[in-house]
C-alpha positions as CSV (number, residue, x, y, z in Angstrom):
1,X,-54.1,39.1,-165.8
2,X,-52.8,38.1,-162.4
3,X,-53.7,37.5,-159.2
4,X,-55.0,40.2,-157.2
5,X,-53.2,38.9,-153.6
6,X,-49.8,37.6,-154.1
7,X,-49.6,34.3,-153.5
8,X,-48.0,34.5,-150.1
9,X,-50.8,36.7,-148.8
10,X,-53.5,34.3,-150.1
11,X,-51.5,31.1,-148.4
12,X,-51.5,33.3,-145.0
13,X,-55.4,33.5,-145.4
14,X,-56.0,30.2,-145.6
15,X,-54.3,29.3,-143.2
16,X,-55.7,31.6,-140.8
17,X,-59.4,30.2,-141.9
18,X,-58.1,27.1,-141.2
19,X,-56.9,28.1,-137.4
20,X,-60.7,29.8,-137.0
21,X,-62.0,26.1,-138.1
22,X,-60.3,24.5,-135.6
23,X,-60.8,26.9,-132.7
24,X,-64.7,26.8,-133.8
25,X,-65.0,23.2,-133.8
26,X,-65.5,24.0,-130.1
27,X,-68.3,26.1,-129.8
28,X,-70.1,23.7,-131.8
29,X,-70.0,21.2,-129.8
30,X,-71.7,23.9,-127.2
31,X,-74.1,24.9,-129.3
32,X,-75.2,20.2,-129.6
33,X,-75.1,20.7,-125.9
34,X,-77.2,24.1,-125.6
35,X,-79.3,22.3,-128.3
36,X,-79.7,19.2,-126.4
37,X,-80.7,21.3,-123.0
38,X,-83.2,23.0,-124.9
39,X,-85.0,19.9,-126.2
40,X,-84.9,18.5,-122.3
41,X,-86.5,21.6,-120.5
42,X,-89.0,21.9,-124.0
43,X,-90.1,18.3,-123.0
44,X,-89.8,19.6,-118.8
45,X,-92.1,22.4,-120.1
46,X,-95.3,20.4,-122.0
47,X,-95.4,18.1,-118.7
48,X,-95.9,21.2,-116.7
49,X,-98.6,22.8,-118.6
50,X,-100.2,19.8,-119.6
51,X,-100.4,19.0,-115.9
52,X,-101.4,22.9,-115.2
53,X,-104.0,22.3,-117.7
54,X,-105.9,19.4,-116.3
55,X,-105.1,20.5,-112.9
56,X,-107.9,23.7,-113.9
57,X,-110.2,21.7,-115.7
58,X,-110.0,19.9,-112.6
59,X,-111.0,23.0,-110.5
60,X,-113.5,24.3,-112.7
61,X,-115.6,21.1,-112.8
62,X,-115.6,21.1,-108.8
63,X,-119.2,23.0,-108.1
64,X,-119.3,23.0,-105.0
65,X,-119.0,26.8,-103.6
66,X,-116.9,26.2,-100.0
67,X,-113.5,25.4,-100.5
68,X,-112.3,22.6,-99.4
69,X,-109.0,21.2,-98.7
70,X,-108.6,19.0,-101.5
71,X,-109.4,22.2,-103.7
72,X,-107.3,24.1,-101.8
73,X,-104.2,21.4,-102.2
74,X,-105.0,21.8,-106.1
75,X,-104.9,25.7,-105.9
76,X,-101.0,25.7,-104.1
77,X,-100.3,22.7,-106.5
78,X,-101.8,25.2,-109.0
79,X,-99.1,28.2,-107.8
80,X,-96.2,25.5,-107.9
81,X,-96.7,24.4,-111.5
82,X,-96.9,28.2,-112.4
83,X,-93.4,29.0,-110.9
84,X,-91.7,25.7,-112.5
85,X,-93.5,26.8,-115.8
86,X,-91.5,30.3,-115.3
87,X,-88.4,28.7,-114.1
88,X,-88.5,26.4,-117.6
89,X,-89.4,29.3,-119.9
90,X,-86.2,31.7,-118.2
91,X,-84.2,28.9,-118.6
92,X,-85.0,28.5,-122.0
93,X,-84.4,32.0,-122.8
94,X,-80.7,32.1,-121.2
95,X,-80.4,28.8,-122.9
96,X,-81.6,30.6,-126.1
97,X,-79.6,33.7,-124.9
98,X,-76.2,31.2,-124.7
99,X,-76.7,29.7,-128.2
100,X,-77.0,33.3,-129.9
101,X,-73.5,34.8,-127.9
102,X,-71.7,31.2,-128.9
103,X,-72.9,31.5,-132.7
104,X,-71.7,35.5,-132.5
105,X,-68.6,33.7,-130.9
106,X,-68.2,31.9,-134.1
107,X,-69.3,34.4,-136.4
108,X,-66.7,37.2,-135.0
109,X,-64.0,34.7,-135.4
110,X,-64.4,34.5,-138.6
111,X,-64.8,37.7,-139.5
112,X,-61.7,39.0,-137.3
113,X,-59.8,36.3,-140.1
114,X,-61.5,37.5,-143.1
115,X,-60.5,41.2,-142.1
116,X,-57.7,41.1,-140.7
117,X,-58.8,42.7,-137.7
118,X,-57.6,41.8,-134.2
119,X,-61.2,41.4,-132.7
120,X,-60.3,38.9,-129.8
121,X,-61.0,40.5,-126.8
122,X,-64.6,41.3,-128.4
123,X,-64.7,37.5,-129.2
124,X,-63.8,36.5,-125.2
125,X,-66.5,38.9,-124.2
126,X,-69.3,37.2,-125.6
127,X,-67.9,33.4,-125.0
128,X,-67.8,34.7,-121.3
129,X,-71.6,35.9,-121.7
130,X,-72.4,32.9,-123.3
131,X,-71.0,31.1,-120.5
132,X,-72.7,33.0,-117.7
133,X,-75.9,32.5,-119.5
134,X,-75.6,28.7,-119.8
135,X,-74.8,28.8,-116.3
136,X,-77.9,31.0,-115.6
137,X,-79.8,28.2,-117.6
138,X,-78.4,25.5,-115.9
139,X,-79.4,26.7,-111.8
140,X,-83.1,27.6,-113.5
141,X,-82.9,24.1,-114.4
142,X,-81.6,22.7,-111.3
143,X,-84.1,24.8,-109.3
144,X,-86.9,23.6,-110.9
145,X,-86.2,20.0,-110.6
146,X,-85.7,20.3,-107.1
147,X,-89.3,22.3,-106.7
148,X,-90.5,19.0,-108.5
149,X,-88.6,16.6,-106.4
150,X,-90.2,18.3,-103.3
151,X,-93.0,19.2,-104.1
152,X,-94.9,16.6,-102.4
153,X,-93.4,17.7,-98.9
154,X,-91.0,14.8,-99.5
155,X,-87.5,16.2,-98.4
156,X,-84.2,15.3,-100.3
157,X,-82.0,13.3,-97.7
């Protein structure tokens, strides 16, 4: 019996593999950093709702029924915590969202080899999405440690 793919054909594949291997060898070390964002605003996140948490507790075990401005300071800390926790969670998600388009990235690179398709221009797309969503993730990210950084009333100089 003999081959199904002359040999030439088979050599031709391989080699293109081995060109997808190289050019993915990038986007992995994307997806570390992606990864490695993620785990910071996780940790960004449990500070925030752990503060959040006691901060309510905190509220609730006041019984006194006029407001005062103590309680009131707690409520627009309150309101602060609650738009850092959002800013965290959408970062997250485009963070999230980035990871997905750069592993599709990958994925369509390969499969434009194994096929023999020409599928580049679909491949650009997402790595541009994936992009613009990291980017997303990183001004969330940035935003929110500036709402921390200020939130005392203490300006940035």
């Amino acid at each position: 019996m003999g081959d199904l793919l002359p040999r030439a054909a088979m050599e031709s594949n391989i080699t293109d593999i081995t060109r997808v291997i190289q050019l993915a060898v990038a986007p992995v070390f994307l997806l570390t950093a992606i990864g490695t964002l993620i785990a910071v605003l996780n940790v960004r996140l449990g500070r925030n709702v752990d503060r959040r948490r006691l901060m309510e507790e905190e509220l609730r075990g006041s019984t006194e029924n006029k407001q005062t401005d103590e309680q009131r300071a707690r409520q627009r800390e309150l309101r602060l915590l609650a738009r850092r926790i959002r800013l965290i969670y959408f970062a997250m998600l485009s963070a999230g969202l980035g990871a997905l388009l750069v592993c599709l990235v990958v994925a369509g690179a390969f499969v434009g080899a194994l096929v023999a398709v020409d599928i580049s221009r679909e491949v650009a797309v997402l790595f541009i999405l994936a992009m613009f969503a990291v980017i997303g993730c990183l001004g969330m990210f940035l935003r929110e440690v500036f709402l921390a950084v200020t939130a005392g009333g203490h300006k940035i100089p």
